[in-house]
N, C-alpha and C positions, 0 to 999 in steps of 0.2 A: 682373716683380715687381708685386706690385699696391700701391697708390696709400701705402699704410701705410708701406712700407720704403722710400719714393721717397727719396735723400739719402742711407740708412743704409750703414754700412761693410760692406763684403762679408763680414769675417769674424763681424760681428755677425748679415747675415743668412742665413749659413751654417750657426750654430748654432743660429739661428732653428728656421730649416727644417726642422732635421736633428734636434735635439732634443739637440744633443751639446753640450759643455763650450765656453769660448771656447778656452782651450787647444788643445782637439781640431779645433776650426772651422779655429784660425788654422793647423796643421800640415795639413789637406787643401789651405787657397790657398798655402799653400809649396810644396807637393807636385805643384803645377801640373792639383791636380784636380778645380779650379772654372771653368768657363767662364761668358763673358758675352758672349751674340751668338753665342756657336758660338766665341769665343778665347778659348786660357787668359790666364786673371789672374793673377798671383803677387803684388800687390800686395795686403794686408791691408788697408789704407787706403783701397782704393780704394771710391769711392761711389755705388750702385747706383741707378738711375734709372729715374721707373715705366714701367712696360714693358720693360725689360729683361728678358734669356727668361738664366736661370741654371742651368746646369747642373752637378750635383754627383757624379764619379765616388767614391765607398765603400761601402766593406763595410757593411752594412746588419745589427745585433744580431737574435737570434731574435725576441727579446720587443718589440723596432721593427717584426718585421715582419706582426705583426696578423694569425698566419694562420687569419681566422675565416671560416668559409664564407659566398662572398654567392653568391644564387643569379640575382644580377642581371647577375653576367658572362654574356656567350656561350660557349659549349662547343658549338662546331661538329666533330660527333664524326659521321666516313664508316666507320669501323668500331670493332666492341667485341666483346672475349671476357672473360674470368675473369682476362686477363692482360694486355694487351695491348689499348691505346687508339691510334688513329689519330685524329689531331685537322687540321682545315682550318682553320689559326689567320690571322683576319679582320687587313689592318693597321691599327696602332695600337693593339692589343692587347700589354701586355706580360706577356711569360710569368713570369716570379716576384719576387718582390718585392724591390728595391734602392735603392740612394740616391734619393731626392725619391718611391719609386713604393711604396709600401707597404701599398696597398690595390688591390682589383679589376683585380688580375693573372687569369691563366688561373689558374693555381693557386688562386687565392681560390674561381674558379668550377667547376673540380673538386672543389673538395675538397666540394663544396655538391651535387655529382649524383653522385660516387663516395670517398664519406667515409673508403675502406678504404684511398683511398691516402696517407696519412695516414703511416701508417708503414712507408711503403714509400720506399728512397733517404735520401736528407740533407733533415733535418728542415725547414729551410727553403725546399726548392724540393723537395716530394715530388712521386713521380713522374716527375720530369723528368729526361731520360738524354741528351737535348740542346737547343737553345733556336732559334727566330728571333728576327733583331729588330724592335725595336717597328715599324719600317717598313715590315719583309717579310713579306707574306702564302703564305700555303701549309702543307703537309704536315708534319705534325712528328708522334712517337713521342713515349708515353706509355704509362709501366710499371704497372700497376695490379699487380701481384705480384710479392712480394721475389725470386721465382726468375726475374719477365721481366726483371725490373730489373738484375742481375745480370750475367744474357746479353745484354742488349742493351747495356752498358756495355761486355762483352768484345767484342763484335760491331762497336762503331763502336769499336773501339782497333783491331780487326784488320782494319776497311775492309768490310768483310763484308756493310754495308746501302749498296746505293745509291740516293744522293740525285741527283736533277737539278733543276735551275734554269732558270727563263728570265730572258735578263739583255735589257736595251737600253744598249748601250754608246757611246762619241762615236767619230766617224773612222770607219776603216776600215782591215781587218786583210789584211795580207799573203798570210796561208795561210787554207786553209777550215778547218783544225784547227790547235788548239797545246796546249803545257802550259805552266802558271807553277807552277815549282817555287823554293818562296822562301820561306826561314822569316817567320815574324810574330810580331811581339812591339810590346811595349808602346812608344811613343814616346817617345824621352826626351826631346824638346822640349816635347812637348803629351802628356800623360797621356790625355787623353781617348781618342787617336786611337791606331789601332793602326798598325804599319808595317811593311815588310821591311827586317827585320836581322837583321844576322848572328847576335847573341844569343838569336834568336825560337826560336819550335817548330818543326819541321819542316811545311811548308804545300804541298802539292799542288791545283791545279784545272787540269782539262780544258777544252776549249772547241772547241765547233763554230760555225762560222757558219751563221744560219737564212736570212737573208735580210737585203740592205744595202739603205738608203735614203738619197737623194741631196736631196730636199725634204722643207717646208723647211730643214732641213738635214741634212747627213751623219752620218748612225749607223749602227749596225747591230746587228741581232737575234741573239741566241746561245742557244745551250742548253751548260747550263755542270753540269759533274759533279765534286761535293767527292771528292775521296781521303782530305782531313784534313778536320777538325773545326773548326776555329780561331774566332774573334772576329773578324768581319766580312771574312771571310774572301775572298769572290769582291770585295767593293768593294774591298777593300787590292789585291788582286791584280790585276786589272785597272785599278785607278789605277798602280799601279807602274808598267803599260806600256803606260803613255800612253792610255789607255781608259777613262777614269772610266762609273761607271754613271751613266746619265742622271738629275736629279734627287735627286742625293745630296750636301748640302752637306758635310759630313763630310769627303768626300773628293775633291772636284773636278769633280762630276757636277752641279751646280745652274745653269741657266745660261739664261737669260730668252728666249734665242733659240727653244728647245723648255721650256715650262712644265711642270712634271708635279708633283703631287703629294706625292709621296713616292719612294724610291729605286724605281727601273723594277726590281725582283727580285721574282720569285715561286716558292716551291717548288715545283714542278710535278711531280715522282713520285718515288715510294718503293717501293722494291722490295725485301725481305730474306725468309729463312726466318722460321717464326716461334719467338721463341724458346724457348716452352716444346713445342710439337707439329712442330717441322720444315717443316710446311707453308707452302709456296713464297706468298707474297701481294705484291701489287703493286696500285699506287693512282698516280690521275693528279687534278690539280686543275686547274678550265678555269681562263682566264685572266681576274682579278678585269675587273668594269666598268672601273675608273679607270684600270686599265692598258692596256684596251683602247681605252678613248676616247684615248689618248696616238697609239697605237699610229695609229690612224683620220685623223692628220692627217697621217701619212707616208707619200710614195709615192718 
């Protein structure tokens, strides 16, 4: 928080921030959907202190979400048709506009090199048929035509594109292959964070081992393949069993012993038909700098 709100009550600078009602402010820190430091708060009273990093999970209105072209975002684009955008999304880019992020998304910066998609999908995140997050860099799908938009919604409901992943995970795994098959759904402790429960969606991921490293200390390398869709899907899943990703405070991957960055995930290839012409395509993205400088101090 910067030096202004140093003192002030959380639910005052929640609607600060957010532009919403105190009403409205004070039911998201009920809701357990305000962090401070990466923990929820549920204390309304409670008083925010400069430098505190505050994070706000809600729904974000159209007309909050400013969807005005800027052409200063990156739009790192490895292929384009009439229909169909393949994008190499940099981390720390976030893809559409949400609580606290309402400006210079991916979307802000398509819409600024491909205007048409505009009215293509849900008006507040056009275009978009699935997301990474702001930590995970790589391969993502991009409808530029209401008939690719479409087929590629049905497409990843019917499993039909595959994705793979490279992950850097803690320990070391049993078998050279596994699956975590585990529904995910929202946490009812901590709203922010997602979890396996029983309540959740149905959650498939694959997992091979790439290679284990022993110094300095024990992890191990994977290539990891979504079956579902889900909301932080490989980190929930691999923290479930005992494997957090390296670097992910979220979820039990942050850990001073191996420094890194940002969560150790990267999209690494996409493979599907395509949806308006059938033709078979496939894409691979090398492995960012940052991830490989991590990578470079383990043997």
């Amino acid at each position: 928080m910067p030096p202004a709100l140093d003192g002030q009550r959380l639910d005052r600078v929640v609607a600060l921030v957010t532009g919403r009602s105190r009403t409205e402010a004070a039911a998201l820190v009920d809701a357990g959907s305000v962090t401070v430091g990466g923990r929820a708060v549920t204390t309304r009273s409670h008083r925010v202190l400069d430098g505190d990093v505050v994070d706000i999970d809600a729904p974000v209105a159209l007309e909050e979400a400013e969807l005005v072209a800027d052409p200063g975002v990156p739009v790192p684009v490895v292929y384009e048709d009439a229909d169909l955008l393949v994008i190499d999304k940099p981390a720390g880019l976030v893809v559409h506009p949400g609580a606290g992020q309402g400006g210079a998304t991916l979307v802000h910066g398509l819409l600024a090199r491909y205007p048409e998609i505009r009215a293509v999908g849900q008006p507040d995140r056009p275009g978009i048929v699935h997301r990474l997050d702001k930590g995970t860099s790589g391969l993502m799908l991009v409808a530029r035509s209401a008939a690719a938009y479409e087929e590629l919604v049905a497409m990843l409901e019917a499993h039909e594109v595959d994705r793979r992943y490279r992950a850097l995970a803690w320990g070391t795994f049993d078998a050279p292959t596994g699956l975590v098959d585990a529904p995910i759904g929202r946490s009812s402790r901590d709203r922010t964070r997602m979890a396996v429960t029983v309540s959740g969606k149905p959650a498939r991921t694959g997992y091979e081992v790439e290679r284990a490293y022993a110094e300095p200390v024990v992890v191990t390398e994977l290539r990891c393949r979504l079956e579902t869709g889900r909301t932080h899907q490989i980190r929930v899943h691999l923290s479930s069993i005992g494997h957090a990703v390296v670097g992910d405070p979220r979820y039990g991957g942050d850990r001073p012993s191996l420094p890194c960055p940002r969560p150790w995930l990267h999209a690494e290839q996409l493979s599907l038909a395509h949806p308006v012409t059938q033709a078979p395509l496939a894409f691979t993205s090398p492995l960012p700098a940052d991830l490989a400088a991590v990578r470079s101090r383990l043997r």
